[in-house]
NURO-842893 format. One line per 2 residues: their letters; for each residue x, y, z of C-alpha. Coordinates in steps of 0.001 Angstrom, whole numbers, plus 524288, in hexadecimal, padded with zeros to 5 digits. Example, Ala and Ser with C-alpha at 12.3 -4.5 7.8 and 13.67 -1.06 7.14 Angstrom:
2
AS = 8300C,7EE6C,81E78 ~ 83566,7FBDC,81BE4
//
This chain:
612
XX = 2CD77,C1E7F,5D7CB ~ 2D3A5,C1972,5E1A2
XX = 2E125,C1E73,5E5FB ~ 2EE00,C162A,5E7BD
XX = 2FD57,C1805,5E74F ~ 3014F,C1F9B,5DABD
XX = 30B21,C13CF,5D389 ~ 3165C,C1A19,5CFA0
XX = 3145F,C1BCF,5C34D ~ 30716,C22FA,5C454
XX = 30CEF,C2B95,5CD75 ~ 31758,C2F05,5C5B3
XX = 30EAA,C31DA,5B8F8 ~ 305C6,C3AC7,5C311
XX = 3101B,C4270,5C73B ~ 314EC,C4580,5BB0D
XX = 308CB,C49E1,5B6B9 ~ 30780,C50E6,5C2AB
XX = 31431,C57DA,5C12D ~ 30F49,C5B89,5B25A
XX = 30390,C6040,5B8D0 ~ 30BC9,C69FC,5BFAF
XX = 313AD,C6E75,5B4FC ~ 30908,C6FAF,5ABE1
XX = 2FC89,C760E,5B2D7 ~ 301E1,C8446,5AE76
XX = 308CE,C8F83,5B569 ~ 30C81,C8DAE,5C1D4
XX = 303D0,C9256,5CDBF ~ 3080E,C9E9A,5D256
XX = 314BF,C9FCA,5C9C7 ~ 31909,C925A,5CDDA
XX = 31F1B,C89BB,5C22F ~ 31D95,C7C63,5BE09
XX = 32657,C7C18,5B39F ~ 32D53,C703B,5BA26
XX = 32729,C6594,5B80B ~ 329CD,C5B7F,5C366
XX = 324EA,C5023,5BDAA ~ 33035,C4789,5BCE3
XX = 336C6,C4BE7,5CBE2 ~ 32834,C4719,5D1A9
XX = 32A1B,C3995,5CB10 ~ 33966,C37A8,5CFC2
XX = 33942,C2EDE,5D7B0 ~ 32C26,C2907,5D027
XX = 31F55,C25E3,5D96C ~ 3198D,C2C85,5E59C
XX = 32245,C2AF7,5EE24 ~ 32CFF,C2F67,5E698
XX = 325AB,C3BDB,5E3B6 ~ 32455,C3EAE,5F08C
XX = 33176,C3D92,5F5AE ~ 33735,C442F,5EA23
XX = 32D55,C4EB8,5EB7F ~ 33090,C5031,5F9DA
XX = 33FE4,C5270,5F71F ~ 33DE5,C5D55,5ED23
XX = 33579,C65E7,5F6BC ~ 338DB,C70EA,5FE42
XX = 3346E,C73F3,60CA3 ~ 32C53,C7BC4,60AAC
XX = 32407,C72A4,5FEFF ~ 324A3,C6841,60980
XX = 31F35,C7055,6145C ~ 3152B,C7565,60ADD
XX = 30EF3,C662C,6080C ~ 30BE2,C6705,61618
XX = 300BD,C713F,6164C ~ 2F31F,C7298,6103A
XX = 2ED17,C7E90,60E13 ~ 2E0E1,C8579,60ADD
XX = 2E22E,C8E07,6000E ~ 2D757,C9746,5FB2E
XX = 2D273,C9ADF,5EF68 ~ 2C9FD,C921E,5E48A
XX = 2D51F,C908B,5DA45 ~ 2E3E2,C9104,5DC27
XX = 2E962,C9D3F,5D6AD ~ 2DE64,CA7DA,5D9BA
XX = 2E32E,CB0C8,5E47D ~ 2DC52,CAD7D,5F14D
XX = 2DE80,CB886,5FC11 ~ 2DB30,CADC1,60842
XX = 2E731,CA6C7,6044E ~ 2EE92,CB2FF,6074B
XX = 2EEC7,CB28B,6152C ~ 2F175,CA536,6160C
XX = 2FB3B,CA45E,60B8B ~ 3005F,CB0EA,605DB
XX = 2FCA3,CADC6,5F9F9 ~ 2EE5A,CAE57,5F27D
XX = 2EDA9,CA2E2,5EAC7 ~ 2EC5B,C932A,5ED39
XX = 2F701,C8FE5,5E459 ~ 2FF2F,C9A64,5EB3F
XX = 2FED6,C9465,5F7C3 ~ 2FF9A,C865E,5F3C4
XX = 30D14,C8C51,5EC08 ~ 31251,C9429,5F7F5
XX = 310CF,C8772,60291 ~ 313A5,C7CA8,5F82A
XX = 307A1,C7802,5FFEE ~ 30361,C6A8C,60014
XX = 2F47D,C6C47,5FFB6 ~ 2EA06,C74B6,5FE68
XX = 2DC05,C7266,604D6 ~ 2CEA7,C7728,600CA
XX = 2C391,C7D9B,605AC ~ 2B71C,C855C,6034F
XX = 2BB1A,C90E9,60AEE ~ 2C889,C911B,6044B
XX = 2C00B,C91A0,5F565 ~ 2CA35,C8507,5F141
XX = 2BB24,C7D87,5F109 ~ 2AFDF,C82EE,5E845
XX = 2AEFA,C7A19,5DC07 ~ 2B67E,C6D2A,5D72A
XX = 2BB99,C74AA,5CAF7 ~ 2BED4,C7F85,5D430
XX = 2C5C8,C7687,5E01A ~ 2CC0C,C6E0A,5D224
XX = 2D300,C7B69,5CD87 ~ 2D77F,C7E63,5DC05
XX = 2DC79,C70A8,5DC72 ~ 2E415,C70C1,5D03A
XX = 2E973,C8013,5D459 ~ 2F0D6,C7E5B,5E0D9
XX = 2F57D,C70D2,5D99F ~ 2FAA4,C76C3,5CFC1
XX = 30021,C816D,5D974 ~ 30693,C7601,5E165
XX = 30C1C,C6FD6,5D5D7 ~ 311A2,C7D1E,5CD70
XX = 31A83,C807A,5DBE2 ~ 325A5,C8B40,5D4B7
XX = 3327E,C85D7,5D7BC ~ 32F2E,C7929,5DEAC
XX = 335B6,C6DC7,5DC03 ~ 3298D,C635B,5DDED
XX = 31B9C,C64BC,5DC2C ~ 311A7,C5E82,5E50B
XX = 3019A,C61DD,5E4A1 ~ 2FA1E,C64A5,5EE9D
XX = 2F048,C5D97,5F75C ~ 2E2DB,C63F5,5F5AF
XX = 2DC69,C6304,5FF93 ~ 2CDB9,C6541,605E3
XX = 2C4D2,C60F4,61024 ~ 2BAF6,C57DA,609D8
XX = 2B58A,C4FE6,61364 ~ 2A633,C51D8,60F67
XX = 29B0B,C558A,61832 ~ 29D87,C5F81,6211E
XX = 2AE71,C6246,61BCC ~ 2AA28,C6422,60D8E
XX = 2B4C0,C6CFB,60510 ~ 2AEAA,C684A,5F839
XX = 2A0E0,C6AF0,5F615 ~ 2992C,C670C,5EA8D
XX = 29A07,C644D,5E027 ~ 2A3AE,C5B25,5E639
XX = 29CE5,C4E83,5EB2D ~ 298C3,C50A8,5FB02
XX = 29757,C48A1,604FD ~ 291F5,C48C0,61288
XX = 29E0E,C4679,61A02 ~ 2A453,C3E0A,62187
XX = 29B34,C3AC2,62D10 ~ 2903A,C399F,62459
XX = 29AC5,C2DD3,61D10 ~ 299F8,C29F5,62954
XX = 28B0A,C26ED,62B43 ~ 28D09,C1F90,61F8E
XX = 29407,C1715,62424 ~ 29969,C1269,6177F
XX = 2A833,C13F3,6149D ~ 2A693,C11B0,6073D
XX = 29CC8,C1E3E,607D5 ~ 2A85B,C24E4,60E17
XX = 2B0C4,C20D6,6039A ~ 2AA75,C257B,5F816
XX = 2A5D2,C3299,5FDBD ~ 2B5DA,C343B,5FF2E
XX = 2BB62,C2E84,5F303 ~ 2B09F,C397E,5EBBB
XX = 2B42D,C440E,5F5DC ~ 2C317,C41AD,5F06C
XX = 2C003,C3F50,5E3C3 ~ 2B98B,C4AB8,5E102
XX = 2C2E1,C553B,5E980 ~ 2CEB2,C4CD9,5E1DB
XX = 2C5A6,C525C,5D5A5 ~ 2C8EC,C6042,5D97F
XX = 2D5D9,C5E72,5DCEA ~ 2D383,C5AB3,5EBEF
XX = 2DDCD,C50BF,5EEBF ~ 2DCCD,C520B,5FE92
XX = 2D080,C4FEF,605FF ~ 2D272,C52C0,6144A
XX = 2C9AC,C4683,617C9 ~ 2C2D7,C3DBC,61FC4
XX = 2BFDD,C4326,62C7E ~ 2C589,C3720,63441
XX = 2BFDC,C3D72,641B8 ~ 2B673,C348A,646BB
XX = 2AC63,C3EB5,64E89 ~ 2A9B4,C394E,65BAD
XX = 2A5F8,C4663,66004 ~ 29A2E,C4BCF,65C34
XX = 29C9E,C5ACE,65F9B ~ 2A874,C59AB,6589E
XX = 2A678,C6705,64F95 ~ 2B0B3,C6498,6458D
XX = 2AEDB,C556B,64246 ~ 2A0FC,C5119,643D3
XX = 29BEA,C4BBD,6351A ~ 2AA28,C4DE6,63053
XX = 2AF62,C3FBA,636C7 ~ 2A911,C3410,631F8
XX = 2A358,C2D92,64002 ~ 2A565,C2D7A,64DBB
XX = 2A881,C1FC9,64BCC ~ 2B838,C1D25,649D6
XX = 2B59A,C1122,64050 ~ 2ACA6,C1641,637C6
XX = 2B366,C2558,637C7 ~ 2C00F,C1B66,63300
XX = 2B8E2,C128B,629E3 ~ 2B40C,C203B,62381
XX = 2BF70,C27A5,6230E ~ 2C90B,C1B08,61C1A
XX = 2BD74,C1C3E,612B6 ~ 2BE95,C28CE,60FD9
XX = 2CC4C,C27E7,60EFB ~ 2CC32,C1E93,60554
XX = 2C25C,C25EA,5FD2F ~ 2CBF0,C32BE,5FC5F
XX = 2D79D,C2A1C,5FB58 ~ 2D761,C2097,5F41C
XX = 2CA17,C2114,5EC91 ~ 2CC0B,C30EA,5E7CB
XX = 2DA6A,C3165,5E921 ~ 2DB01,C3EAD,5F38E
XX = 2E019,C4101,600ED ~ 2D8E9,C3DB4,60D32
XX = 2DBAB,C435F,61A01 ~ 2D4A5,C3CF8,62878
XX = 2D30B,C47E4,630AC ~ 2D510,C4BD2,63B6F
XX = 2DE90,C43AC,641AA ~ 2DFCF,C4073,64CF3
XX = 2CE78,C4137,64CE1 ~ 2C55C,C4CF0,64D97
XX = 2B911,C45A3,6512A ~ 2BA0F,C48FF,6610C
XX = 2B88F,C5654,66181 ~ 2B04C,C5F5E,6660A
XX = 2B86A,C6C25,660EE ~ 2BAAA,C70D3,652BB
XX = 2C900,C7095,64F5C ~ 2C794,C7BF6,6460F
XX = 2C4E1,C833C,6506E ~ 2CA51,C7F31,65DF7
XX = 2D359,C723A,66256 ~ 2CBEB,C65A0,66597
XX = 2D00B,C5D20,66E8F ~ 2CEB9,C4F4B,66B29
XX = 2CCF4,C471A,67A2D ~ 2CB50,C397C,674D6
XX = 2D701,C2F77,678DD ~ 2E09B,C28BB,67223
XX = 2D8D3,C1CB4,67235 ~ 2CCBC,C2496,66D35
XX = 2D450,C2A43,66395 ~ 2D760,C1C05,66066
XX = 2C985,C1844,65F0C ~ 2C337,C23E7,65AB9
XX = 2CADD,C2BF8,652D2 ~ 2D677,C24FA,64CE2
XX = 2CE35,C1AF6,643D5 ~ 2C984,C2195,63883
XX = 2DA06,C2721,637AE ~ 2DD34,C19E3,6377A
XX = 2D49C,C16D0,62E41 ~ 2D820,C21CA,62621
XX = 2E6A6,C1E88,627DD ~ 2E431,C1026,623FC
XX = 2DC9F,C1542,617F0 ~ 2EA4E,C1CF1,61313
XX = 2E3D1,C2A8E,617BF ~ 2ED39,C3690,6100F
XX = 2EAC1,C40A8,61B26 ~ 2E6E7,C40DD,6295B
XX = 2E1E0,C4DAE,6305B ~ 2E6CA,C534F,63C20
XX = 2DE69,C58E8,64688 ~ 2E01F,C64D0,64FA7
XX = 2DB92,C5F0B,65C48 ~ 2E183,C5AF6,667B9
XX = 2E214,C4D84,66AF7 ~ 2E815,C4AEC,67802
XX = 2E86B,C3DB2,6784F ~ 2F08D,C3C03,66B31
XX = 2F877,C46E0,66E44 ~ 2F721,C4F85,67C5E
XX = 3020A,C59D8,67739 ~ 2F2D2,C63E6,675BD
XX = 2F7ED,C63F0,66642 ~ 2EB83,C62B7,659B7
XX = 2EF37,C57F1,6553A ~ 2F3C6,C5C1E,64849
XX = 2FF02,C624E,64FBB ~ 3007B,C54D9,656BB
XX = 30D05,C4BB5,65563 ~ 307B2,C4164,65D92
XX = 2FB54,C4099,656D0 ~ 2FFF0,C42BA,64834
XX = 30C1F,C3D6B,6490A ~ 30B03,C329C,65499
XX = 2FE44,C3156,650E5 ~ 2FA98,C3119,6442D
XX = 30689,C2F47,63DCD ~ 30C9D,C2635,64678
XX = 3022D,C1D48,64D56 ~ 2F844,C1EC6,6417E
XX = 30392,C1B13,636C8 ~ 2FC82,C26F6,62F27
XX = 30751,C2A7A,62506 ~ 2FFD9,C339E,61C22
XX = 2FD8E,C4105,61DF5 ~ 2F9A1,C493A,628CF
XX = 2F2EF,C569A,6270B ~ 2EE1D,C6053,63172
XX = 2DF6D,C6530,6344D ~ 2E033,C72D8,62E02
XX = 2EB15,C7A39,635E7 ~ 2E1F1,C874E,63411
XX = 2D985,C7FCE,63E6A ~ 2D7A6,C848E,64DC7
XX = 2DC0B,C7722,6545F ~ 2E7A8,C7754,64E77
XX = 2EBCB,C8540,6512B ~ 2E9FE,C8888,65F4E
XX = 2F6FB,C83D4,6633F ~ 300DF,C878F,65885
XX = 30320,C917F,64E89 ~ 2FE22,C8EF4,63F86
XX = 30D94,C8CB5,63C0E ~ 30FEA,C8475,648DD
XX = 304B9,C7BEB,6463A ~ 3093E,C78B6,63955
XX = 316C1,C7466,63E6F ~ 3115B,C6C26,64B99
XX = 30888,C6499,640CC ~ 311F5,C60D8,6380C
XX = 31AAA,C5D50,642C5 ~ 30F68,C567A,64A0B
XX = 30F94,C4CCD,63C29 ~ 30679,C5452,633D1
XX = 30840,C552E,624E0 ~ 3026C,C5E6E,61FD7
XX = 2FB84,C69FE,62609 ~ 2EDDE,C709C,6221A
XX = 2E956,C7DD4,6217F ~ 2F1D1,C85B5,62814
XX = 2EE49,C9293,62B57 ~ 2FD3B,C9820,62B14
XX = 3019A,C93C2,62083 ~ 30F45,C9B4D,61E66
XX = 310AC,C98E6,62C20 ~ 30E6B,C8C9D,62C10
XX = 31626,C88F2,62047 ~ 32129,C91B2,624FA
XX = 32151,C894C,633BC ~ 3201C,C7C0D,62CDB
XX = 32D2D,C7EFC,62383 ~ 333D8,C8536,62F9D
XX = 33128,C78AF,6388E ~ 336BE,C6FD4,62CD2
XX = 34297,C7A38,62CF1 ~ 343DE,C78B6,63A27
XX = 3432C,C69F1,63BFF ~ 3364B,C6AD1,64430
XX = 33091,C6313,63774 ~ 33B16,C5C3A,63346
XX = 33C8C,C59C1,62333 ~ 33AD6,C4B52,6260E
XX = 32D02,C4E43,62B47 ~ 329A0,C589D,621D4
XX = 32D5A,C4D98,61589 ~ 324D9,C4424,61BB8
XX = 31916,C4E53,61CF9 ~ 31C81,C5226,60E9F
XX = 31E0E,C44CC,60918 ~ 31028,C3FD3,6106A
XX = 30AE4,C4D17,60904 ~ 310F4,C47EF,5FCF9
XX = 30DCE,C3A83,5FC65 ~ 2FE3A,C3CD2,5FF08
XX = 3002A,C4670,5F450 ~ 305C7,C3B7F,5EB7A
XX = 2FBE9,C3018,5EEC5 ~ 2EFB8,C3840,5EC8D
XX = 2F278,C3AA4,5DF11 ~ 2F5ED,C49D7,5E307
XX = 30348,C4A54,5DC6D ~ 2FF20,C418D,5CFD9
XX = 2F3BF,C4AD8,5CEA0 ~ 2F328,C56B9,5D3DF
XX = 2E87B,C5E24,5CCD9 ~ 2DBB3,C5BA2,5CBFA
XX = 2D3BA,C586A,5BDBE ~ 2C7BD,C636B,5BCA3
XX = 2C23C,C5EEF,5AF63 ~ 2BF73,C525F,5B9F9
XX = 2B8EE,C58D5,5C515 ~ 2AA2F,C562F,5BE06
XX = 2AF75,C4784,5BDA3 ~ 2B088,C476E,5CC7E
XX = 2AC97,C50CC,5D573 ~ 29C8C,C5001,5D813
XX = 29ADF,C4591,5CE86 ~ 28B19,C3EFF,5CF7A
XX = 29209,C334E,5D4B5 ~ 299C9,C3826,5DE35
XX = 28D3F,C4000,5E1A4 ~ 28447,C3450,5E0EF
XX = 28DEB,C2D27,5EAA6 ~ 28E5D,C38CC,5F4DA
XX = 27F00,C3722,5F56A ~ 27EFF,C2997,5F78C
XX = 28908,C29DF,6017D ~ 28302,C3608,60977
XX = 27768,C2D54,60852 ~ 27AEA,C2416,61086
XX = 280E9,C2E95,619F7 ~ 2745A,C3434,61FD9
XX = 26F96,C2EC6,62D95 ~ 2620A,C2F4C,63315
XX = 26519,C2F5E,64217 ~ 25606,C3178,64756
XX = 24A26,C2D5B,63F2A ~ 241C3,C2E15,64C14
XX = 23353,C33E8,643F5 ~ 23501,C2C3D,63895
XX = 23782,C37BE,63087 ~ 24161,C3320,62836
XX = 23FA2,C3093,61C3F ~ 23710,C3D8F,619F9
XX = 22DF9,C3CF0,60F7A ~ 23208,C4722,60901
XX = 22A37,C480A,5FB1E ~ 21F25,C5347,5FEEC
XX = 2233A,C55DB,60B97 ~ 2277C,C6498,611EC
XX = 234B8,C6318,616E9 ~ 23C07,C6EEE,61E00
XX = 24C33,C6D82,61D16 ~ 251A5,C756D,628F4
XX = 25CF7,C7650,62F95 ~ 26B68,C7854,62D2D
XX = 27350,C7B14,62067 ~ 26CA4,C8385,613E7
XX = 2730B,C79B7,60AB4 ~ 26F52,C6FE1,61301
XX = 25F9A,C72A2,613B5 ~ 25CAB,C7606,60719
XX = 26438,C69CD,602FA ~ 25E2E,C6081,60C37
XX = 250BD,C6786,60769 ~ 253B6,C6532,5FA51
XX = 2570E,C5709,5FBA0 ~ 249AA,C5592,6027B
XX = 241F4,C5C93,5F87E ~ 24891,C51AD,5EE85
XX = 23EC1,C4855,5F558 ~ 23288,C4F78,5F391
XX = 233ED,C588A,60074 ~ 22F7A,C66DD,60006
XX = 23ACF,C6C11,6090E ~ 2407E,C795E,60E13
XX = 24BF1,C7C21,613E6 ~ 25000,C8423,61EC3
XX = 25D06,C85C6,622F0 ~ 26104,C899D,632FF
XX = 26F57,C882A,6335E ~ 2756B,C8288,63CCD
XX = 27031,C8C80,64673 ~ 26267,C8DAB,64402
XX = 25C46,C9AD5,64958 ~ 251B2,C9A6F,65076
XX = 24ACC,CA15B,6449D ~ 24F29,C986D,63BB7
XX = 24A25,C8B46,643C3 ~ 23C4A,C9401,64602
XX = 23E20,C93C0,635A6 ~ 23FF6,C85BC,6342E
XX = 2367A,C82CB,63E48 ~ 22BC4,C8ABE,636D0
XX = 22F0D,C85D5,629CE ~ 22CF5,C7675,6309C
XX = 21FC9,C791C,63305 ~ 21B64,C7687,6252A
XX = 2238A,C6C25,6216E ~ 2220E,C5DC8,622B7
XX = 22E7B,C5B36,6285F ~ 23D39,C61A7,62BEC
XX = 24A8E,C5F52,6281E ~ 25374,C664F,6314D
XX = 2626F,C6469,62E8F ~ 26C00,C6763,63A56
XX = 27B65,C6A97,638FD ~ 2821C,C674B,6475E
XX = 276EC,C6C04,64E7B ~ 27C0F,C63D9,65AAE
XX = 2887D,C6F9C,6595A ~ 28430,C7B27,660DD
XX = 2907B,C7FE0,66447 ~ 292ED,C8450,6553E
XX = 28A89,C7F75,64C3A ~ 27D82,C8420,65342
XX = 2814B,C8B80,65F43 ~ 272F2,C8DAD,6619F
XX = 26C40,C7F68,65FEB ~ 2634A,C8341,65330
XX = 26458,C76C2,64DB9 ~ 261D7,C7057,658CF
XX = 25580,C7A3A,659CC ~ 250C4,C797F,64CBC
XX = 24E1B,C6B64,64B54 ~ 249AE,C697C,658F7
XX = 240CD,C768E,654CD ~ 23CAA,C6E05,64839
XX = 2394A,C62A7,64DC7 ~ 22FE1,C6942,656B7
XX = 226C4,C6C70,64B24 ~ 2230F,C5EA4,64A86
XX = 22701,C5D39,63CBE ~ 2302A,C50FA,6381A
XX = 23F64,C5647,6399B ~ 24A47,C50EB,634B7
XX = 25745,C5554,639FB ~ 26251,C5378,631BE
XX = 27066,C536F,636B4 ~ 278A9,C592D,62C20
XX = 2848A,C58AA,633F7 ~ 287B1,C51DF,64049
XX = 27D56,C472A,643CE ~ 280C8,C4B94,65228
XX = 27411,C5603,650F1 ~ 269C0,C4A06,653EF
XX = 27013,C4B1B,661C6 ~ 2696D,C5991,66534
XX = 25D73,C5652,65C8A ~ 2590B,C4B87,662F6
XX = 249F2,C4EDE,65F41 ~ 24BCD,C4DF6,652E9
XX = 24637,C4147,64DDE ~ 24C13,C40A3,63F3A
XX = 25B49,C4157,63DFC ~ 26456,C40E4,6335D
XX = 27259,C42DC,63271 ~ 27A39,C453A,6263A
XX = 286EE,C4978,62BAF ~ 28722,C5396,620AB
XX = 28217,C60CF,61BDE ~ 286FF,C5E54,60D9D
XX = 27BED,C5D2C,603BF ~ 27F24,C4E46,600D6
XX = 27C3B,C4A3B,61016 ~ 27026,C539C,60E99
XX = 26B37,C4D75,602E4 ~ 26D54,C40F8,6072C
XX = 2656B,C446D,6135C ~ 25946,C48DE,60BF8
XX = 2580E,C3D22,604A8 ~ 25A94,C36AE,611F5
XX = 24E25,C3E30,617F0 ~ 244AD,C3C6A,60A53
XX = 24995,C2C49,60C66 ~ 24FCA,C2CA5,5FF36
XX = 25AC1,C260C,60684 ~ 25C12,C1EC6,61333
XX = 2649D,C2326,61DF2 ~ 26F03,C1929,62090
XX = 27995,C22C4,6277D ~ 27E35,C1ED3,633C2
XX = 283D7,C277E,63E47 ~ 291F5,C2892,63DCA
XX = 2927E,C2CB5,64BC7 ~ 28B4A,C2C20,6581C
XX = 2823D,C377D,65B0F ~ 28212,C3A4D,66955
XX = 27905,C41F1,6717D ~ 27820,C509B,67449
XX = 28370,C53CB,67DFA ~ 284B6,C44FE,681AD
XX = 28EE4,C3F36,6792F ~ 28F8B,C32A5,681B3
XX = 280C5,C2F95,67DA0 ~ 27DF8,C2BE6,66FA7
XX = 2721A,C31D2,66988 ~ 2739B,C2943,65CB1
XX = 28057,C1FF0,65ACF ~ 2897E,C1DA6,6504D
XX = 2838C,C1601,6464C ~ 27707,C199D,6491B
XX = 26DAB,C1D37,63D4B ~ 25F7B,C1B48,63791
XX = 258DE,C16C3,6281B ~ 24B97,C160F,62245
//
């Protein structure tokens, strides 16, 4: 259902209950009490706002200081000891360290174990929310944002049985914002299911780069009005349409780079008037559209701001900028701080302080936590954040917290999960979508469709999951297929495999993952080898771009193309029926695809994209 300002009286009745909720879910986490009901101090003054502000009076420093971070925690449920939180934390469990911070959020991932199941992720969810809410001798209590990284296709967090999609530049090929849309309002339906209530998306970068390592099929198009048109979508669709946090990222734009921020500091060279034209509109748009959270980025962009700061340490640009110029007025919230572009200048603790003082809100990941949380109370202490600032940071914290339904309801229903997450219609309407993703860039031998029904069909090329699934989906229509998977650095004993195994086979499928990226997905070129190695034994081939639809540029002999934009099994799926003609292609590419080393020369434009 569609969101909209809690009246006052629904608000009030919500926080009551969630108050009850806090002094009724049992003992306290880790010998915290709740034996004091708050129910009637969160409803004096009565509605939101009043909530807020009388929330904000009765906190200490250091509970305001903590609603400025989100952390990972590890561990699967929230009172097991987990020894990686040691380290980190000095204490073992993910109630523990939501406790010892009074932190604002929490954020998932796979490699922290907070993401195996929905009944799993649901009992996580409702843990560290009741650990936020059960805080021994505080005076309010305030849940936490839960956050993760669900953008679909290539940044997935949430695998099945949670409903996938193929991602954003995939939307993109679509060129339907209502597509866009509905893949988002499911995404955020289903992670508000398991107690999700912060999604750290769209990716508002529009990717005019094509070597850019850390964007590529994560933004939308290289084309500023339809990366906007897609991202308000998609805004709307988490917003107001499921009711959870957005967050466009990563302001100031990501989509010029060249260099991975995780790893090293990009430099962004466009000018202010680019930056105008190229990477300010889908902000805007997302701005315009009421957008909860915007995402910094660690790059340096010297013609918004020549100081050689990231930008998420950046006055000019998140202050002057954003805050200022833009008229944004929700809140801001760093790139994870554990990240290398942020950290080659500063300290963990410095960068922490510089951010918030730059106009951050809240800040992600840290790596130094006590630090951290130590240098951010001293700088309050000391006047270098003054308490004005830190109240407005808190209050922006507080009031997304109120309008998406966070405070009202802070815990998540289980008994509903079944009801919502990976439901036949939801999956029915991810199939239908990702149909009309696919893109058939080269048809040059008539290939496509393949008649499949009787027919030999090898399936080479990258991914295990991948192959067998793209086999499978073939053998659906009557092929006889076999799969052969080569990485994304095929041996040379491996392409001698594949190449024997064409022989007696009526036609080839080969899939390829960034094969244009020698310098770290295929340092050696097999990719590039194996289909060009294919095609020589005469046999139909079909390459199939299950990533960037940049690889067409260094396979140039190939006469049958296909992007999906995606390795997830609903882009692959969708592709097989593609190639057996069960469905039409009608994808169009999101971005221009220029040729090898000559980015001025356009191998196939914008727009560009074949049927049958």
């Amino acid at each position: 259902m569609p969101s909209s300002p809690l009246s006052r009286r629904a608000f009030v009745a919500g926080t009551a209950c969630a108050a009850l909720l806090g002094s009724v879910v049992g003992p306290a986490v880790g010998g915290a009490s709740a034996a004091t009901p708050l129910g009637a101090p969160q409803a004096v003054p009565a509605g939101p706002h009043g909530w807020v502000t009388s929330t904000l009076a009765r906190m200490t420093l250091e509970e305001k200081v903590g609603q400025l971070f989100i952390q990972n925690v590890y561990g699967k449920d929230a009172t097991t000891p987990d020894a990686r939180n040691i380290p980190l934390y000095g204490v073992a469990t993910p109630a523990e360290v939501v406790q010892k911070y009074h932190l604002g959020g929490v954020i998932y991932f796979a490699w922290t174990d907070s993401v195996q199941n929905p009944p799993q992720i649901t009992a996580l969810s409702n843990g560290v929310q009741k650990a936020a809410l059960t805080q021994q001798g505080s005076k309010v209590r305030i849940p936490l944002q839960v956050a993760t990284d669900q953008e679909q296709g290539v940044v997935t967090r949430v695998g099945p049985p949670a409903t996938q999609f193929p991602g954003s530049m995939a939307l993109g090929a679509s060129r339907s914002a209502d597509d866009a849309r509905t893949a988002a309002r499911i995404t955020g339906e289903e992670l508000k299911a398991m107690g999700i209530n912060t999604n750290f998306a769209p990716d508002a970068d529009v990717n005019v780069n094509p070597l850019n390592p850390v964007i590529g099929t994560r933004s939308f198009s290289s084309d500023p009005k339809l990366a906007a048109d897609m991202v308000g979508a998609q805004v709307r669709g988490y917003q107001q349409d499921a009711g959870v946090a957005a967050s466009a990222k990563h302001f100031p734009g990501h989509g010029d780079t060249a260099t991975d921020s995780h790893v090293a500091f990009p430099i962004i060279t466009h000018t202010r008037q680019q930056w105008e034209q190229l990477d300010a509109p889908p902000f805007k748009q997302a701005i315009a559209d009421g957008i909860d959270m915007i995402m910094t980025a660690h790059l340096n962009f010297p013609a918004l701001d020549d100081s050689g700061d990231p930008a998420t340490l950046s006055k000019p640009i998140m202050t002057g900028l954003l805050r200022e110029e833009l008229g944004y007025k929700g809140v801001i919230v760093t790139d994870s701080l554990a990240m290398q572009g942020v950290r080659d200048l500063y300290g963990d603790p410095e960068v922490a302080v510089r951010a918030l003082s730059a106009g951050v809100d809240q800040l992600l990941m840290t790596p130094a936590m006590d630090e951290a949380y130590a240098a951010v109370i001293g700088a309050v202490k000391s006047g270098r954040i003054s308490r004005a600032d830190l109240d407005a940071k808190v209050r922006r914290v507080l009031e997304l917290k109120v309008e998406r339904g966070i405070v009202a309801h802070p815990y998540a229903d289980a008994s509903a999960l079944d009801d919502v997450v990976g439901t036949a219609e939801h999956l029915a309407a991810a199939d239908a979508i990702t149909d009309r993703t696919t893109t058939l860039v080269k048809n040059d031998a008539k290939t496509l469709p393949l008649a499949t029904a009787g027919k030999k069909v090898l399936v080479t090329g990258y991914g295990v999951t991948t192959t067998k699934t793209l086999a499978a989906g073939l053998a659906e229509h009557g092929a006889t297929t076999t799969a052969k998977d080569t990485g994304t650095s095929p041996t040379d004993a491996q392409i001698a495999d594949a190449v024997a195994a064409a022989a007696s086979q009526d036609a080839v499928v080969v899939t390829t993952m960034k094969a244009w990226d020698k310098a770290v997905t295929d340092p050696k070129g097999g990719q590039q080898k194996l289909v060009k190695q294919l095609l020589a034994t005469g046999k139909p081939v079909i390459v199939v771009a299950t990533r960037d639809p940049y690889d067409i540029a260094y396979l140039t002999e190939a006469p049958t193309y296909l992007a999906t934009y995606s390795y997830s099994p609903v882009a692959i799926e969708a592709v097989a029926r593609v190639i057996a003609g069960e469905v039409a292609p009608t994808g169009k590419l999101p971005v221009d695809i220029p040729a090898a080393g000559s980015p001025s020369t356009v191998l196939y434009p914008f727009g560009h994209g074949l049927t049958y």
